[in-house]
C-alpha positions in Angstrom: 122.0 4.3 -35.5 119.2 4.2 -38.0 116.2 6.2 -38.8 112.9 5.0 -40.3 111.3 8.4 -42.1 107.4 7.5 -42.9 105.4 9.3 -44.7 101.4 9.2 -44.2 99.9 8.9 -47.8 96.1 9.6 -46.2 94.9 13.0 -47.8 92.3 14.2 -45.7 91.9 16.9 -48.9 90.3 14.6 -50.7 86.7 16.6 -52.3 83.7 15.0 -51.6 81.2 15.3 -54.9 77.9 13.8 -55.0 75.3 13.8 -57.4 71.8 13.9 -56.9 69.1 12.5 -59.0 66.3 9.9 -59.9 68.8 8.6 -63.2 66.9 10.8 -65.3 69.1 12.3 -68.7 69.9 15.0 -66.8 71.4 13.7 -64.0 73.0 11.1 -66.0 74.4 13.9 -68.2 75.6 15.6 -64.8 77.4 12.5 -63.6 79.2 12.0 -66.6 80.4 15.8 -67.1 81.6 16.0 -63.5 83.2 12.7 -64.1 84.9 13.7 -67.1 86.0 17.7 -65.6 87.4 15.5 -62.5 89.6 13.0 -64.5 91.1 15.4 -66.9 91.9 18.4 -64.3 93.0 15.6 -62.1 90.7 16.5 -59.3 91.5 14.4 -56.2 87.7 13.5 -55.4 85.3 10.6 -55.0 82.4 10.7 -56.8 79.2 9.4 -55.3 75.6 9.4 -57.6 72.8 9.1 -55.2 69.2 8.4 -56.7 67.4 7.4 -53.1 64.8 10.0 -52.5 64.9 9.9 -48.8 68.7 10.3 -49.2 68.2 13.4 -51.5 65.1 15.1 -49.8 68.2 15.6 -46.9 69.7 18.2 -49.1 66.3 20.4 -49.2 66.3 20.6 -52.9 63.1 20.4 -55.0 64.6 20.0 -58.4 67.8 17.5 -59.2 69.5 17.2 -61.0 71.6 18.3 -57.4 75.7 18.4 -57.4 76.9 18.6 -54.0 80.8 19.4 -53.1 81.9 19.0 -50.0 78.7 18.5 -48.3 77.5 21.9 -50.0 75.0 22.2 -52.8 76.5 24.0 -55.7 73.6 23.6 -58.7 70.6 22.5 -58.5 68.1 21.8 -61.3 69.7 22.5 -64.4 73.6 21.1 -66.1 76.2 23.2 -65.8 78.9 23.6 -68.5 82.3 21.9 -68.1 84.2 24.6 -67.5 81.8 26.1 -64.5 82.2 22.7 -62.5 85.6 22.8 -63.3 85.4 26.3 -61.2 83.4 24.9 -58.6 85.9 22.0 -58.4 89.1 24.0 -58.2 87.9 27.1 -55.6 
């Protein structure tokens, strides 16, 4: 008799991070330091930048740049340093 064991390689824990933002320096400057805390803490996440205003005006947020986790906004108007997205990310 023979047994087949398989393993289901979908991770349904995969974080959901999005960044809102017209593509201003700011936002561009978010993107990028989320992107970098992600890859070098080896976050499993995907990373999303959204710049449509309709899209954005969803969230209720007046200022951007926005960064969203999990469906949750986070920070709003302003860059936060690497390590406190790195604390936001790992919760």
């Amino acid at each position: 008799m023979i047994f087949f064991l398989t393993v289901n390689n979908f991770n349904s824990n995969i974080m959901e991070i999005k960044i809102l933002g017209s593509g201003c320096a700011k936002c561009k400057t978010l993107e990028q330091l989320t992107r970098d805390v992600v890859s070098k803490n080896r976050i499993d996440a995907t990373i999303t930048k959204v710049d449509d205003i309709m899209e954005i005006m969803k969230y209720n947020i007046m200022t951007t740049p926005a960064l969203v986790i999990d469906g949750k906004v986070v920070v709003k108007g302003r860059i936060p340093s690497a390590e406190e997205i790195k604390q936001l990310l790992t919760k």
